[in-house]
C-alpha positions as CSV (number, residue, x, y, z in Angstrom):
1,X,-38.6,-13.9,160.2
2,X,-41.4,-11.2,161.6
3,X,-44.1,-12.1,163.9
4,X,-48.0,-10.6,163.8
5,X,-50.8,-11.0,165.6
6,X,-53.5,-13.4,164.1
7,X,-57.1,-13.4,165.3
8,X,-57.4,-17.6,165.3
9,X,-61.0,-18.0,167.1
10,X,-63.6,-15.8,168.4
11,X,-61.7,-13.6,171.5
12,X,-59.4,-16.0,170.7
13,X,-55.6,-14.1,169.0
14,X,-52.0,-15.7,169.0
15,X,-48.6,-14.3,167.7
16,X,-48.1,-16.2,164.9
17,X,-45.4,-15.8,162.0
18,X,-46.5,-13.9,159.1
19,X,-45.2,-12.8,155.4
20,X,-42.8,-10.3,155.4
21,X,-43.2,-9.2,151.7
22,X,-46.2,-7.5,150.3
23,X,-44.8,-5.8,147.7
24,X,-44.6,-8.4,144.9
25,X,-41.0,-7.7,143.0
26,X,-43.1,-7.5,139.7
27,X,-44.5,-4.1,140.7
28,X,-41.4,-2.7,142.3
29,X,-41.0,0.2,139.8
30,X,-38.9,3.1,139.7
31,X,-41.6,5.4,140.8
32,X,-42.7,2.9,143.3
33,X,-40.1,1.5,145.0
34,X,-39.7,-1.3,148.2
35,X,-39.7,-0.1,151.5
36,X,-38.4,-2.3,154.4
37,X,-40.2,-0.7,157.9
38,X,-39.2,-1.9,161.4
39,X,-42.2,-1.2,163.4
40,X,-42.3,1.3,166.5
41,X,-45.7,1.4,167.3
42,X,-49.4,0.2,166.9
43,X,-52.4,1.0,167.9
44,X,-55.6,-0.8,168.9
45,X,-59.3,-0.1,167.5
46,X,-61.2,-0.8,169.5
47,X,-64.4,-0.7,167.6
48,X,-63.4,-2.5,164.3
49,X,-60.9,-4.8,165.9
50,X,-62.9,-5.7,168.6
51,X,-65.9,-6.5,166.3
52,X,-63.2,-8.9,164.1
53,X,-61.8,-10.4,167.4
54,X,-65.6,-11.4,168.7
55,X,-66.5,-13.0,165.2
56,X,-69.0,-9.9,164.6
57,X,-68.5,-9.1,161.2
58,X,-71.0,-10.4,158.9
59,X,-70.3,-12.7,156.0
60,X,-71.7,-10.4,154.1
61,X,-69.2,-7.6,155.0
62,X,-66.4,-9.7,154.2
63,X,-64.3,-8.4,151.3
64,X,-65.4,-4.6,152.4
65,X,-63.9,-5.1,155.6
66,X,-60.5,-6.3,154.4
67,X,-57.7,-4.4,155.6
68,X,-55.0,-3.1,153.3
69,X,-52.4,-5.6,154.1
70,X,-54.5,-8.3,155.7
71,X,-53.4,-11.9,155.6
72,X,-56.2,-14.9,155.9
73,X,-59.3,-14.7,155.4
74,X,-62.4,-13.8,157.1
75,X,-63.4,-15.3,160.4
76,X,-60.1,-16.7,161.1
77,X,-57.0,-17.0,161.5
78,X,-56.5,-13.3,160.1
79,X,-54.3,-10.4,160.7
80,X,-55.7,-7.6,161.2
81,X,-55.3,-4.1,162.0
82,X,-54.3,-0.6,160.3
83,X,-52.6,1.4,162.7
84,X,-48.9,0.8,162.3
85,X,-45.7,3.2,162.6
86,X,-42.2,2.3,162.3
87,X,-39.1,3.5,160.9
88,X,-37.8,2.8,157.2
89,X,-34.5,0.6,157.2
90,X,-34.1,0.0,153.7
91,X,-36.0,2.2,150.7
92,X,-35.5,5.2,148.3
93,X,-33.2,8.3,150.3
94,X,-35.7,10.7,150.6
95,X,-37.5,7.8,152.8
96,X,-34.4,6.1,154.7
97,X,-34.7,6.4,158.7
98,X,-37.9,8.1,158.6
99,X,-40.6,7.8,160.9
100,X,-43.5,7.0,158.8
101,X,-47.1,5.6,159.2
102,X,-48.5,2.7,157.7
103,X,-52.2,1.2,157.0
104,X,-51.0,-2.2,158.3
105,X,-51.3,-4.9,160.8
106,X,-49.5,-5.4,164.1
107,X,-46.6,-6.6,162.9
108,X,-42.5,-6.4,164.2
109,X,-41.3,-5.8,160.2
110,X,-42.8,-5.4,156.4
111,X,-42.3,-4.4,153.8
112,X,-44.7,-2.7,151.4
113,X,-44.7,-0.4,148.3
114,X,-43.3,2.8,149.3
115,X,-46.6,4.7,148.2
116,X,-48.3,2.6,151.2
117,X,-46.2,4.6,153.8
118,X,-46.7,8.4,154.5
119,X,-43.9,10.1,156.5
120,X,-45.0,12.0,159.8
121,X,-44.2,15.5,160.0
122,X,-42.1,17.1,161.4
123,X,-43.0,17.8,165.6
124,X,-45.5,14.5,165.7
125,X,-43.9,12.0,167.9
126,X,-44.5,8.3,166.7
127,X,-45.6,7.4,169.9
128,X,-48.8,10.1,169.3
129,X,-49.0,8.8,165.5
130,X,-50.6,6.0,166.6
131,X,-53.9,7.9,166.5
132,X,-53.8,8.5,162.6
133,X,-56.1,6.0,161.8
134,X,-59.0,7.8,163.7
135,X,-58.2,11.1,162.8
136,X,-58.5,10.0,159.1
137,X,-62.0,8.6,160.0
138,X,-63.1,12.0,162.1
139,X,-61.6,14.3,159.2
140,X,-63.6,11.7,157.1
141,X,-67.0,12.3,159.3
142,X,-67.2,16.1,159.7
143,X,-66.3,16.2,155.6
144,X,-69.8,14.6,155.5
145,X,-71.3,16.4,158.2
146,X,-70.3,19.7,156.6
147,X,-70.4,21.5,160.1
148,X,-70.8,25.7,159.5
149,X,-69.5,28.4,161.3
150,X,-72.2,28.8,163.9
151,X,-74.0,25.5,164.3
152,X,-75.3,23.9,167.3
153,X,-73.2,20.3,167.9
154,X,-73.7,17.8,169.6
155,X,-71.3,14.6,169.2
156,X,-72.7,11.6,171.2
157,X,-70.2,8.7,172.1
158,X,-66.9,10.1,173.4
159,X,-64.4,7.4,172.3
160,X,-61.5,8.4,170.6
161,X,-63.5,8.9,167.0
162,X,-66.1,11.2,168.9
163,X,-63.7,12.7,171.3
164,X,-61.7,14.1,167.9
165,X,-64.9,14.8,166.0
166,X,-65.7,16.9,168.9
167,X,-62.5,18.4,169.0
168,X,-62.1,19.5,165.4
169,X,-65.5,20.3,165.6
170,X,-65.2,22.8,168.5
171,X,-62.2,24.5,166.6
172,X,-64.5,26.2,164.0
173,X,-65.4,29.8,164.9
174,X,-68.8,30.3,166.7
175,X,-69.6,26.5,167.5
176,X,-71.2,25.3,170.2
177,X,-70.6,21.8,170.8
178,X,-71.7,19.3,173.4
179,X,-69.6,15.8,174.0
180,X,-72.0,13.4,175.5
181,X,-71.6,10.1,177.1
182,X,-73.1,8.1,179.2
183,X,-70.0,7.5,181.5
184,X,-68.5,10.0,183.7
185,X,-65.2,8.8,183.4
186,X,-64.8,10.1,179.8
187,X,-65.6,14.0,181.5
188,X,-61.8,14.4,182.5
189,X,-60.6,13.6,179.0
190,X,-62.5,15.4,177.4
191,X,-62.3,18.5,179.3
192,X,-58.7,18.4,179.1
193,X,-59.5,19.1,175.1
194,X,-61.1,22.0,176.0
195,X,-64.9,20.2,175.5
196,X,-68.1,20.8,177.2
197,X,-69.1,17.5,178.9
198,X,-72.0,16.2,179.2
199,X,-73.9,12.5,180.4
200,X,-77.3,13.8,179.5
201,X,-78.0,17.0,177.5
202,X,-81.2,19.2,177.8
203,X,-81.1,20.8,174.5
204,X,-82.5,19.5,171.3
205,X,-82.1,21.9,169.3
206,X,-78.8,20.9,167.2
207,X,-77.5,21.4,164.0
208,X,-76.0,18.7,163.5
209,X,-75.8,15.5,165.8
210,X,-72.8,13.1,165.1
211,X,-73.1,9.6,167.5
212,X,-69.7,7.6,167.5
213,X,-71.0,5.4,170.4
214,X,-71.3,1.8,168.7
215,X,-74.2,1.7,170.8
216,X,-77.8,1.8,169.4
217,X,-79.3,3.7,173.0
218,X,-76.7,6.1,171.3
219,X,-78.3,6.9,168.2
220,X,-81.5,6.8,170.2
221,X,-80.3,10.0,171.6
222,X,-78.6,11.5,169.0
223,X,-82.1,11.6,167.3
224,X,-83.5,12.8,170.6
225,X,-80.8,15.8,170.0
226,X,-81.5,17.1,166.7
227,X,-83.3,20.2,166.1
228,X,-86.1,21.3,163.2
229,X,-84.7,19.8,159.4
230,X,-81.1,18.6,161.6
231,X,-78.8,16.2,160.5
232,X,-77.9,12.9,161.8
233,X,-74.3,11.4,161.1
234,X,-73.8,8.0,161.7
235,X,-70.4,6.7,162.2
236,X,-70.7,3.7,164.2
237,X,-70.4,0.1,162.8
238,X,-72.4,-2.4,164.5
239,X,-71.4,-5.4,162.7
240,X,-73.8,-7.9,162.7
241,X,-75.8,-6.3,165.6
242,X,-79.0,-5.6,164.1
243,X,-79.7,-2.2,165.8
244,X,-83.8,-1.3,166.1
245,X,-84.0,2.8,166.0
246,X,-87.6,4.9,166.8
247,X,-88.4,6.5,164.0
248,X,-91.9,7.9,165.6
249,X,-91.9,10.6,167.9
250,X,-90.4,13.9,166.6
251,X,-88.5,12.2,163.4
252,X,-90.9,13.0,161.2
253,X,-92.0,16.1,161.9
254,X,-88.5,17.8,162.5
255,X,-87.9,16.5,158.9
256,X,-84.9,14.6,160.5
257,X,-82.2,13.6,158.6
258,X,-79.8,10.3,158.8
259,X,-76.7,10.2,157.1
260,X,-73.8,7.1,157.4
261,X,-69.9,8.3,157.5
262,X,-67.5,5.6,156.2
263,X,-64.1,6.3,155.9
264,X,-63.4,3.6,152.9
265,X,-64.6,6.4,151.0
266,X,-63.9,9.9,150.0
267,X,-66.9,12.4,150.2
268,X,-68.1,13.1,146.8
269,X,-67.3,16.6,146.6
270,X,-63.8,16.4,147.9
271,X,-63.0,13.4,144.9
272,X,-62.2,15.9,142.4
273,X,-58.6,17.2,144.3
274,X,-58.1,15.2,147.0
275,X,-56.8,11.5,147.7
276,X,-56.5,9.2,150.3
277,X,-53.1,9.9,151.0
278,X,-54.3,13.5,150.8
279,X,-56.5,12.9,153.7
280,X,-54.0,11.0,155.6
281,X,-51.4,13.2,155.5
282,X,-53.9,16.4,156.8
283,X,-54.9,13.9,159.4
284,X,-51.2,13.1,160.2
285,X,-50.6,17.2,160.3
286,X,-53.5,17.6,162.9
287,X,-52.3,15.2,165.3
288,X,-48.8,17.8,165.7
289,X,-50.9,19.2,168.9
290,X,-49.7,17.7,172.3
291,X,-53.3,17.4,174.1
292,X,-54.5,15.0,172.1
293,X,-51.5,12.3,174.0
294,X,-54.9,12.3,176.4
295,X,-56.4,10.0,174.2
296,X,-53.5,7.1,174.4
297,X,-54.9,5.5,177.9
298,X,-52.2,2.3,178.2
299,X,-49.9,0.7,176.8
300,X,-48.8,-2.8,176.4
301,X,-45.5,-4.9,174.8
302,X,-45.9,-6.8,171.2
303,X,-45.8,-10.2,173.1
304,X,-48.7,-9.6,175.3
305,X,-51.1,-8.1,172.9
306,X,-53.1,-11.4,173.0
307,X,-53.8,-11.0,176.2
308,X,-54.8,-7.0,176.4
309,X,-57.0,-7.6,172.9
310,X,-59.1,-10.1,174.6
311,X,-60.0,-7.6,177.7
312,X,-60.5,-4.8,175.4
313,X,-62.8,-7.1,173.6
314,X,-64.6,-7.9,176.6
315,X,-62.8,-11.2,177.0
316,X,-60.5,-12.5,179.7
317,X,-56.9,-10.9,179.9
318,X,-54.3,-9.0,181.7
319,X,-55.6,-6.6,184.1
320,X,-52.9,-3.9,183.3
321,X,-55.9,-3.5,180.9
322,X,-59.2,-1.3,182.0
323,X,-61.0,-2.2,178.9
324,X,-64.4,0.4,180.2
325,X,-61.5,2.9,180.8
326,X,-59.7,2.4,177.5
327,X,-59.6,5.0,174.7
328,X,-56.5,4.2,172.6
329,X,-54.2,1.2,173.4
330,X,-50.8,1.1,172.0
331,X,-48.3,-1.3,171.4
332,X,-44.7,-1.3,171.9
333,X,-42.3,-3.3,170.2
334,X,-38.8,-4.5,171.6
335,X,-36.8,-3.0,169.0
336,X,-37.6,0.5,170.5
């Protein structure tokens, strides 16, 4: 038997038992064979997730928002997630007792075709892993913000998406790159990554402006940022918040430019010689640093996650959980 967590009403979740299996034995091939995980780790988003716990993603949205190995359907009862790492206890040899990642649920035990799983370098801790998820998405965003050596960035909304935008960002030679947010708390984080902080910045004359706040005040100001012909990149999902955005002012004639980042797809130009596991396994490789075990804030055990997903939703839960001071939340299982 293995247990998940199901979303069963809005800010409503249970642990639940789920299906074990999602590799069907008619595709088990030689190429692609079973693998049987035990799972280590997980780790909370709190954007996505927390949108799927409150009953915020619209009909509409409902087959693109699927999850790899999601059971049930849109509202509810659903698992959901895609931040899993565990150890392999039963597959191929070259796979057998690794430590791998894996696009799945929160879930004690799967098992899935052994092309789902990517195996985590060598000097990344599992614990830190948990984080792959959003560095696929901020690989994902600055691919289609095609930052230059030189430019002027600012990235406004300093969860853990913009906090490793801004990162990565700030790693190419001659940047100059603000982190902005509107709460102070985020200054010690981010500083610790070597990033100028900021809750209000003077200068609007940016290269590029990527927001990551979920918050429509914070595309307001990313707009507010961007300099003559600059680009806007988008990576917040708001669900089914309609978000209202002033396009008057200086949009116009700074010939502005708004661009969304969504990491369901590959950017055009990078199609031709990379894939998804491509991507995951750089994103896997950039995580080897050990500053960025900032950005996991708490912790919690399998059995209570419940409780600390309804007070990172904004619902009532255990206050071992500062859902305002949260950036990622793992899970722990008891096998570890």
């Amino acid at each position: 038997m293995t247990n998940a967590f199901w979303v069963t009403g809005p800010l409503e979740g249970a642990i639940r038992e789920a299906t074990f299996d999602h590799h069907p034995p008619s595709t088990v091939t030689a190429d692609n064979p079973a693998v049987e995980v035990q799972a280590l780790y997980s780790g909370i988003s709190r954007g996505t997730e927390a949108l799927v716990f409150a009953n915020q993603v619209p009909e509409s949205e409902f087959h693109t928002m699927r999850a790899p190995f999601q059971e049930g359907d849109f509202p509810f009862p659903v698992k959901y997630g895609y931040a899993n790492v565990g150890q392999v206890t039963s597959g191929p040899d070259d796979l057998h007792g690794r430590f791998v990642f894996c696009l799945f649920p929160h879930q004690t035990a799967y098992r899935v075709p052994a092309s789902a799983v990517v195996p985590l370098p060598e000097g990344l801790p599992p614990g830190r892993a948990v984080l792959a998820a959003n560095m696929e998405t901020a690989v994902n965003g600055l691919w289609d913000a095609a930052p230059r050596i030189g430019d002027r960035i600012a990235v406004v909304g300093l969860g853990v998406v913009g906090l490793l935008v801004a990162w990565l960002a700030s790693r190419i030679p001659g940047t100059r790159v603000k982190a902005v947010d509107t709460n102070p708390g985020r200054q010690a984080v981010a500083e610790s990554l070597g990033l100028d902080f900021q809750t209000h910045c003077e200068h609007n004359d940016h290269d590029l402006v990527i927001h990551a706040s979920g918050q429509p005040a914070g595309l307001e100001t990313a707009l507010g940022l961007a300099g003559m012909e600059g680009r806007i990149i988008e990576m917040s999902w708001y669900g089914a918040q309609t978000v209202p955005l002033p396009l008057g002012h200086a949009f116009h004639s700074r010939r502005l430019t708004i661009r969304s980042s969504q990491v369901g797809h590959l950017h055009p130009l990078q199609v031709p010689r990379w894939q998804y596991r491509d991507r995951m396994s750089l994103a896997l490789d950039l995580l080897r640093d050990e500053v960025l075990d900032n950005l996991i804030t708490g912790e919690s055990p399998f059995e209570s996650l419940p409780e600390a997903m309804a007070l990172l939703a904004g619902g009532a839960g255990s206050a071992s959980v500062c859902a305002s001071e949260t950036l990622c939340h793992r899970i722990v299982y008891n096998c570890h």
